[in-house]
C-alpha positions as CSV (number, residue, x, y, z in Angstrom):
1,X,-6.7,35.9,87.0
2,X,-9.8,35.5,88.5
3,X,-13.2,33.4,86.3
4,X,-16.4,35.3,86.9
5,X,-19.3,33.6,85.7
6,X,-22.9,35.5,85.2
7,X,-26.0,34.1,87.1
8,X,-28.2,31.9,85.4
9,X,-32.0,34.0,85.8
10,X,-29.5,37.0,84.3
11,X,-28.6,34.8,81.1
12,X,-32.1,33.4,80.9
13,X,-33.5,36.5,80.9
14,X,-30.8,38.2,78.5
15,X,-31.8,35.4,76.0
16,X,-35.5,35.9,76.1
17,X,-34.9,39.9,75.4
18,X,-33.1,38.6,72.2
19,X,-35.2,36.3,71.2
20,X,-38.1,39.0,71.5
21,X,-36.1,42.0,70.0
22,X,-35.9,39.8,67.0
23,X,-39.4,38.8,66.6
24,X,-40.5,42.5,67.2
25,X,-37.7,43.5,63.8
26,X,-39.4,40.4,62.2
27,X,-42.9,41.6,62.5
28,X,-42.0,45.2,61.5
29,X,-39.4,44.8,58.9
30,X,-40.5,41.2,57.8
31,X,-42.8,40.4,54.0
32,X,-46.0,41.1,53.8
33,X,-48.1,38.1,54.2
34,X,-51.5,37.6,51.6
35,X,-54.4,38.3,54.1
36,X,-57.1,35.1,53.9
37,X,-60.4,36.5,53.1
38,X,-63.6,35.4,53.0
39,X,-65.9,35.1,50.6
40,X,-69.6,33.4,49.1
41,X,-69.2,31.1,46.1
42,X,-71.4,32.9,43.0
43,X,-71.0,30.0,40.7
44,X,-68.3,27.2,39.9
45,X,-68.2,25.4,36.6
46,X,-65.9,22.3,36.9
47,X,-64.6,22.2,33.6
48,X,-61.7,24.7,33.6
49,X,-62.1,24.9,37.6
50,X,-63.9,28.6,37.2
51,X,-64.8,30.1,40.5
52,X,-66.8,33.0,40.7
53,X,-67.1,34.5,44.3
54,X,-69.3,37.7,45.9
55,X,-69.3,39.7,49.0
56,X,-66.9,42.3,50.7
57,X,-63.9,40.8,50.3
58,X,-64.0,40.7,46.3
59,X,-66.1,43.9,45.5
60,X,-63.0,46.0,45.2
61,X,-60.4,43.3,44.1
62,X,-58.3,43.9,41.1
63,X,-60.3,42.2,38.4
64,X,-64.0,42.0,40.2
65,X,-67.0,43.3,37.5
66,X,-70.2,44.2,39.5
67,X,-68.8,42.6,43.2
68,X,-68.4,39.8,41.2
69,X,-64.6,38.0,41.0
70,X,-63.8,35.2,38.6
71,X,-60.5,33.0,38.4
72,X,-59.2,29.5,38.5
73,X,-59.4,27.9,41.4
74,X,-56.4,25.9,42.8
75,X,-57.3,23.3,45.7
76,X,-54.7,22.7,48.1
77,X,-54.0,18.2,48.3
78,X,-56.1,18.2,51.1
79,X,-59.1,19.6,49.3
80,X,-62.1,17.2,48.5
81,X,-65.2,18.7,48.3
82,X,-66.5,20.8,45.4
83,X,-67.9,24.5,45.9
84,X,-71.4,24.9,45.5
85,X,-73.3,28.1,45.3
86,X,-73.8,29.7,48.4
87,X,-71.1,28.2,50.3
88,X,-68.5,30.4,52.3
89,X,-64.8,29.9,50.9
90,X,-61.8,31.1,52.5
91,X,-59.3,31.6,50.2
92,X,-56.3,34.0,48.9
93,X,-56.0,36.1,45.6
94,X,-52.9,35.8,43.1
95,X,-52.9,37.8,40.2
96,X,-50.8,37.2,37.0
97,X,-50.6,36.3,33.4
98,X,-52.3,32.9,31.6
99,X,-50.6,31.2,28.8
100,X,-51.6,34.1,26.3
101,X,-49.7,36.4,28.7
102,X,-53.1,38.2,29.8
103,X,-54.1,38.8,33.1
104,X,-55.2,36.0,35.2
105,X,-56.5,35.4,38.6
106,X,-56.0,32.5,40.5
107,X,-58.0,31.6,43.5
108,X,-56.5,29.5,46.3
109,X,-58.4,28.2,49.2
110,X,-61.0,26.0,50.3
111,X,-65.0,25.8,51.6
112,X,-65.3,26.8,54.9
113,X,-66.5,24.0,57.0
């Protein structure tokens, strides 16, 4: 009984074709990732952490009145400056229900920089 053993570039190159076949299933068949957007800041009121933001990315939101979309704003840890009116703010959407069990929007991201 002979042992037969397979060339090295041959397995290196077997291994890479997995390893991309399964990113390629990944991407197609993976979750959905929430897109980042951009956005201006409208207004922010402190107490309560209301954000109010404008532009494109919010006009047709779920939620938006006259371009206009208003939540609660959830800073990451990292987060230490305040938005101010006019400033851009990258930032992702999440809808769902308050205390009262109405709808709510929460507003995570940051100020551009």
């Amino acid at each position: 009984m002979a042992n037969t053993t397979m060339p090295t570039p041959v397995l290196v190159a077997g291994g890479a074709l997995c390893l991309l076949g399964g990113y390629l299933v990944g991407v197609v068949a993976g979750p959905d990732t929430p897109q980042r957007t951009t956005a201006v800041v409208s207004s922010f009121t402190a107490a309560g952490d209301r954000l109010c933001l404008k532009g494109e990315a919010v006009k047709d939101a779920d939620g938006a009145e006259d371009g206009v979309l208003c939540g609660t704003w959830r800073r990451s840890a990292a987060s230490s400056s305040t938005p101010v009116k006019g400033q851009e703010f990258r930032f992702v959407l999440v809808r769902g229900q308050d205390s009262d069990r109405k709808p709510a929007t929460l507003i995570y991201g940051d100020v551009v920089r």
